[in-house]
SETI-10560 format. One record per atom (N, C-alpha, C): x, y, z. Coordinates in pm, whole numbers, plus 50000, padded with zeros to 5 digits. Example, Ala and Ser with C-alpha at 12.3 -4.5 7.8 and 13.67 -1.06 7.14 Angstrom:
2
513194943150780512304955050780513204967050780512854977550708513674989450714512905000350787
END
This chain:
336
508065317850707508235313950567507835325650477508925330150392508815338250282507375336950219507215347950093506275343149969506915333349887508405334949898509185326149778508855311049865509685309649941508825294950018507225287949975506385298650034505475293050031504885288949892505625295649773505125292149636506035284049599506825279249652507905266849625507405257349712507045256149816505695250149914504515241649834504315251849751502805250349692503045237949565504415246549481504115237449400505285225549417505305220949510505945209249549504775197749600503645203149586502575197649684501965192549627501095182849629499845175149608499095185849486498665193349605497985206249454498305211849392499215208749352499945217949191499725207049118499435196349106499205187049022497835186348988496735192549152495185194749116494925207049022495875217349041495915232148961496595229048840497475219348811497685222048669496535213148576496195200348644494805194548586493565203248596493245212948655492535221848629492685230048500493755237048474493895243848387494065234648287494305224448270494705216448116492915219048078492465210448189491185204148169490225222748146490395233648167489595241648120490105247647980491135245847917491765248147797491275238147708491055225947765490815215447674489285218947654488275224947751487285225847725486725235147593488175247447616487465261747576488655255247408489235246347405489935244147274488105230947183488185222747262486745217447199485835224147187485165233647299484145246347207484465253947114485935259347102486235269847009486675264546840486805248446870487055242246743485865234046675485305227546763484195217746718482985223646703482705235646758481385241246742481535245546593482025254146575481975257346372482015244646304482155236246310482445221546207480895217446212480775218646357478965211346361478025219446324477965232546357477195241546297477215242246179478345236446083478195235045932477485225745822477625216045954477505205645915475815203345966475495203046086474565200346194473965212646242473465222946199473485233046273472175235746378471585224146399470735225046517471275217746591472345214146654472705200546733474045208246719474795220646675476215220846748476385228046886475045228646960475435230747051476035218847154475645210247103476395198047190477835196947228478355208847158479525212547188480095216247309478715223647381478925226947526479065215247653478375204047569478135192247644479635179547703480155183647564481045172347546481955173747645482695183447663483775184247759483485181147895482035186747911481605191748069481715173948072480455166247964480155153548036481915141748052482565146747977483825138448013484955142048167484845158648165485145159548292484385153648432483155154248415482605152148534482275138648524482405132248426482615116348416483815110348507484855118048420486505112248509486915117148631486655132948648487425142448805486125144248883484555143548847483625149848953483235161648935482555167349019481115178448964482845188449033483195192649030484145206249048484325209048917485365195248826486195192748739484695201648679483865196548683482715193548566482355208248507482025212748684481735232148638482725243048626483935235648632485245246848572484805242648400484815232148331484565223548196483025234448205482295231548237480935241748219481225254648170481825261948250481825275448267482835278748167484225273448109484745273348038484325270247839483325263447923482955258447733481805270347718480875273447825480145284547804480295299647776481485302247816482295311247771482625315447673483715308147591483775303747510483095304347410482145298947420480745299947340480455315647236480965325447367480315336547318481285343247192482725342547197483545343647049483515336746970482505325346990482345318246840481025321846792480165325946864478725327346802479565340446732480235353646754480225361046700481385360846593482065348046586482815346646442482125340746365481025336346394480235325846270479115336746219478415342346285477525349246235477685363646252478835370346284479195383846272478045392346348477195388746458476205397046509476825396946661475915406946740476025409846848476165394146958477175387746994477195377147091476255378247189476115390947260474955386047370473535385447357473255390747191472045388747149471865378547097472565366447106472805354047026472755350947165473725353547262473425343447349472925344047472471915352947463470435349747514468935346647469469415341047341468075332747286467535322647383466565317647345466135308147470466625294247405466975290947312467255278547302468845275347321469965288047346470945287447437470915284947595470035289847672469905289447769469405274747808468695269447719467965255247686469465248747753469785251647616471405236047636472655241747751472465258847764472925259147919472705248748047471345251448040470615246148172471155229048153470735227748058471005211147993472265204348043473365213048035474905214648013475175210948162473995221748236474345219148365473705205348434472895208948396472175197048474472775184148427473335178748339474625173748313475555166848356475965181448434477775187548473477385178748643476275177748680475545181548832475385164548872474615158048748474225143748796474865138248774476015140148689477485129848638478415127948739478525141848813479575146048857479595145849036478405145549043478025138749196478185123049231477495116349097477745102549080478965099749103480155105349037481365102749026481945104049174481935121949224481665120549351481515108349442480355104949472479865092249560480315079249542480675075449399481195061049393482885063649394483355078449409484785077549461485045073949621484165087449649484185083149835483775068949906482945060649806482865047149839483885038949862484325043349735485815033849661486765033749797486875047949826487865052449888487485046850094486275046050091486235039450209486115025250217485675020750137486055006750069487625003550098488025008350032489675003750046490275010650193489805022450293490205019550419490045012750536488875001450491488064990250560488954981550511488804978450424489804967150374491104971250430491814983950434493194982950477492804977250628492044982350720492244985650866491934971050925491004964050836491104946850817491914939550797493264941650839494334934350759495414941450889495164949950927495934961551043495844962551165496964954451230496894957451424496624971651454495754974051500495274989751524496374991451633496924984151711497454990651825499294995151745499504987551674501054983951619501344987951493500294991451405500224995451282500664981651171501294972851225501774958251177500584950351106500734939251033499524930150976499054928151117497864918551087497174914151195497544897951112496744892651233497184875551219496724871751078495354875351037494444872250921495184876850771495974890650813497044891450652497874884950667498654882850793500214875550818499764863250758498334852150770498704838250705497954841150574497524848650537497114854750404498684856850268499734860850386500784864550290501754852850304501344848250418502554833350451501594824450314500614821350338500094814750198500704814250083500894828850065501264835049915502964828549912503334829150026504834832049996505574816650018504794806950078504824794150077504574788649919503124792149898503304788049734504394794549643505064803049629505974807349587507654801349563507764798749717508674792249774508484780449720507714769749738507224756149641507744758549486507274767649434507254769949271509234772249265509314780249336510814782049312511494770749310511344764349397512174748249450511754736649354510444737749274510264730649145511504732649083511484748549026512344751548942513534752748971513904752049061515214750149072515764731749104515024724849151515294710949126515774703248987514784714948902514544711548743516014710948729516494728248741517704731848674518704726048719518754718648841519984715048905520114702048838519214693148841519034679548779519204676948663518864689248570518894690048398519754696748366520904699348410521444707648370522574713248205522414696648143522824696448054521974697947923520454701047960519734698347846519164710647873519604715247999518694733148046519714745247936519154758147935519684765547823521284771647872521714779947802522904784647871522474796547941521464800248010521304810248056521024797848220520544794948225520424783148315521004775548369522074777148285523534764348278523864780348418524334790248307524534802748399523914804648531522854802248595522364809548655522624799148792522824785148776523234775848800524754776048858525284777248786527124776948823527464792548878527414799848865527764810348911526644822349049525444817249040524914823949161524594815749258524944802349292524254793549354523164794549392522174792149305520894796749401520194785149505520874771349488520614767749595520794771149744521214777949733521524787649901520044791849968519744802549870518374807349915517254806049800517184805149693516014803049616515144792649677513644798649669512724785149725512724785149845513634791849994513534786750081512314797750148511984796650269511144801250313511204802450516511904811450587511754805950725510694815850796510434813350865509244816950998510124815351100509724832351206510394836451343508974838051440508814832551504507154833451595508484842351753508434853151767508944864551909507424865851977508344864452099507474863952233508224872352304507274885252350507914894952461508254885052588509314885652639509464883352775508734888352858508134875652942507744881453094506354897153073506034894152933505264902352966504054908353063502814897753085502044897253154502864908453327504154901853358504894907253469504594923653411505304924853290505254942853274503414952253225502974942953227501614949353194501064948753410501104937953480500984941453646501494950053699502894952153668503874963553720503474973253717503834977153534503614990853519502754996853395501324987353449499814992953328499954983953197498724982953196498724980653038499294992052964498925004752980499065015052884500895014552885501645009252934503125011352935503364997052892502114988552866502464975952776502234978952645501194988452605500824990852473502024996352418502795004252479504245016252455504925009952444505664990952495506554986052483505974977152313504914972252312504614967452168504774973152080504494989652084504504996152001505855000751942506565001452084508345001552049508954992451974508544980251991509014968451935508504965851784507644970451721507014973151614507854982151535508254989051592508455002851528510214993451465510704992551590511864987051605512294972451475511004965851485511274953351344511094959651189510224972151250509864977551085511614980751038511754990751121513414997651116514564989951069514434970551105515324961651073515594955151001513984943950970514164936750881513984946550772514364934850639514344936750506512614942450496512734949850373511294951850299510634936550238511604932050208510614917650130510634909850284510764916150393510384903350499509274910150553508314898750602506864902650639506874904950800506104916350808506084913851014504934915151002504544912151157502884913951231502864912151337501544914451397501594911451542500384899051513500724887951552500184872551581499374875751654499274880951770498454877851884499074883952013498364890752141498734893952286500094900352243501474890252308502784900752297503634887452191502804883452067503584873351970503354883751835504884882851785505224887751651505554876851582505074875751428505294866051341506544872751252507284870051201508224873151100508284862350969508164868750893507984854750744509914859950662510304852050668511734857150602511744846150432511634857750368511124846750214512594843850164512794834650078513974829450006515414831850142515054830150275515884828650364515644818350385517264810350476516624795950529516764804450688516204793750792516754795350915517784800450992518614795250933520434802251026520534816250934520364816250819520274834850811519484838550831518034836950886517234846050922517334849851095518244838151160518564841851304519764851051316520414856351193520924869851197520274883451240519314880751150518124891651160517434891551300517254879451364516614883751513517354885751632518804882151607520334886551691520484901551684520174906151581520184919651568519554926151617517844922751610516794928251699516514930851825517164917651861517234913251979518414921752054519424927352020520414929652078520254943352093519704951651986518964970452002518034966152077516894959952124515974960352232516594961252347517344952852394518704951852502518894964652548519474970852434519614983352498518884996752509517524993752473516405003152485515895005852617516115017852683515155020852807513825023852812512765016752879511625019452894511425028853034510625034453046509965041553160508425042753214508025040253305506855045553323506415059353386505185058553425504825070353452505515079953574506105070653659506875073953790508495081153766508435073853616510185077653602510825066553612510255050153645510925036453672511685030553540512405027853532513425024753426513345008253417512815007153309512864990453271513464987153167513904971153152514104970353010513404954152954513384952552841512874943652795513274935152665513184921052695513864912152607512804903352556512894893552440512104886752376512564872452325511654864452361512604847352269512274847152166512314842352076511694834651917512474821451926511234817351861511554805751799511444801751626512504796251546512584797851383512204782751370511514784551223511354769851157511254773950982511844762050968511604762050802511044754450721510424759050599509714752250518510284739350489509404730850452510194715050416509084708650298510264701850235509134697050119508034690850181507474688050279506424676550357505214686850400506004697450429504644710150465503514712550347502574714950389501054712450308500654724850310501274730550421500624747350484500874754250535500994766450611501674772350704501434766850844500774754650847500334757450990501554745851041501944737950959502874733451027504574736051038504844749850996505714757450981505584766451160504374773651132503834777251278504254768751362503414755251362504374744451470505224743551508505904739751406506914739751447508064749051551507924763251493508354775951541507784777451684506604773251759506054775651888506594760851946507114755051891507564743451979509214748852023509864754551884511214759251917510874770852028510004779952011509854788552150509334788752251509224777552248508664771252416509924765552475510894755652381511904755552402512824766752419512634777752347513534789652398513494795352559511964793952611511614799752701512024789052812512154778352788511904767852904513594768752938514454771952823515934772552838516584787052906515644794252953515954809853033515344816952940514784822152845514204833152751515564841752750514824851352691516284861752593516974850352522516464844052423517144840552320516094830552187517064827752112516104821952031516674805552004516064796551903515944780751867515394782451780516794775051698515914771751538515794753751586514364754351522513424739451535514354728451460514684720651567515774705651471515564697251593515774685351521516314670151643517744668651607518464674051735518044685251861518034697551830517304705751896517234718351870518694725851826518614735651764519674745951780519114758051815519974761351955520164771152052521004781452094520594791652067521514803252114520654815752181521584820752276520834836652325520864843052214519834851752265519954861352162520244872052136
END
């Protein structure tokens, strides 16, 4: 890589945004010493040195003790062409009086306890929120873990409820609802999918068989494939995770059932043709059932949505596996 690269490198990067907030933030310092100090000294002239103060204590308030002593060193600077426009004498004999050095030291000591503070309750923050992420995160799959998956099925169940209010409203009222409503009504049908809500509970096939065969560690490689593989498929507004052992949850929001078994026909059919290997060079492959269920006005919670869905995939499995069942009396069944 060239010099031209690497400075097209640079400022494409993260830190050209830390280097240009650097430089704002030491201009802004040396523009508040070079302006506000003469106003206060006119006004205040034992107290404009607080001029040195102001910038440092707002930098190292907001960016941290770095921000703080570029803001230091900049306002102190600074300092020295204004002592010698105000009083026309020698600057460094002005500014080594001792009561400069006073609000130096001051300035710093300052720049030091603000800016460490800031420091420490960032790196908190910041490990704070990677506990909280890694709490919520299949370490092995990178996927939710069970505890966000019914955390977000919660969310997206009440949602689903609220929608199906409102859309009962509009369908029922429709002559007293507005014309945007009347609209939204006749021409997008949103009874199709507004409000609905389905759940896919996938079960690796036969796994336990491929973790005896060939290791756990070439079971962890097939989960992890399969992870990778649902991220790649479903939609962004559809939720994945790993449930548990070799069970993936899928939340498909404002889908009903029969379109969300599009989405696992699909999945299902690129796994098909994925080769696994182990350490020998043995060539395997691997398939998965699910079972789908959907929200119903009678559900209270996710858990009987869940139910439902492990009853359809017990039925999937008991019917040969490799395929899926959406939950009905009688089931509906297809490979998958």
């Amino acid at each position: 890589m060239g010099i031209g690269g690497a400075i097209k490198q640079f400022f494409s990067s993260p830190q050209r945004k830390v280097l240009v907030r650097d430089i704002i933030i030491l201009l802004a310092s040396i523009a508040v010493t070079f302006g506000l100090y003469p106003v206060l000294n006119y006004y205040f002239a034992r107290t404009a040195s607080i001029t040195l103060s102001l910038p440092v204590i707002v930098a190292a308030l907001l960016w941290g003790l770095r921000v703080g002593i570029i803001a230091t060193a900049a306002a102190s600077v600074t300092y020295i062409p204004v002592i010698y426009m105000i009083f026309e004498k020698d600057p460094w004999a002005n500014y080594m009086h001792q009561g400069t050095w006073v609000g130096l030291a001051m300035t710093l000591i300052v720049c030091i306890v603000i800016g460490r503070d800031h420091d420490l309750t960032a790196k908190i923050r910041a490990l704070n929120m990677k506990l909280s992420e890694q709490a919520k995160t299949d370490e092995l799959t990178g996927l939710m873990n069970r505890r966000a998956l019914l955390e977000a099925a919660t969310i997206e169940i009440f949602r689903a409820k609220r929608q199906r209010a409102d859309l009962d409203f509009f369908l029922k009222e429709g002559v007293a609802a507005t014309p945007a409503q009347n609209d939204f009504k006749a021409k997008q049908r949103p009874e199709a999918y507004y409000g609905r809500f389905a759940l896919a509970v996938v079960d690796i096939d036969n796994f336990k068989s491929i973790n005896d065969t060939y290791g756990h560690l070439i079971g962890d490689r097939v989960l992890r494939a399969i992870a990778v593989l649902m991220r790649k498929t479903f939609r962004l507004t559809d939720i994945v995770g790993r449930y548990g052992g070799e069970e993936f949850l899928v939340i498909f929001p404002n889908t009903s059932a029969e379109n969300a078994r599009f989405a696992i026909d699909h999945v299902a059919a690129t796994l098909r043709k994925e080769r696994f290997t182990d350490d020998a060079g043995k060539i395997f492959t691997v398939s998965f059932s699910a079972g789908l269920s959907e929200l119903t006005p009678e559900d209270a919670d996710i858990d009987a949505v869940i139910k439902r869905a492990d009853e359809a995939l017990y039925r999937a499995k008991d019917a040969g596996r490799d395929r899926w069942v959406i939950w009905s009396l009688p089931p509906t069944e297809k490979r998958a």
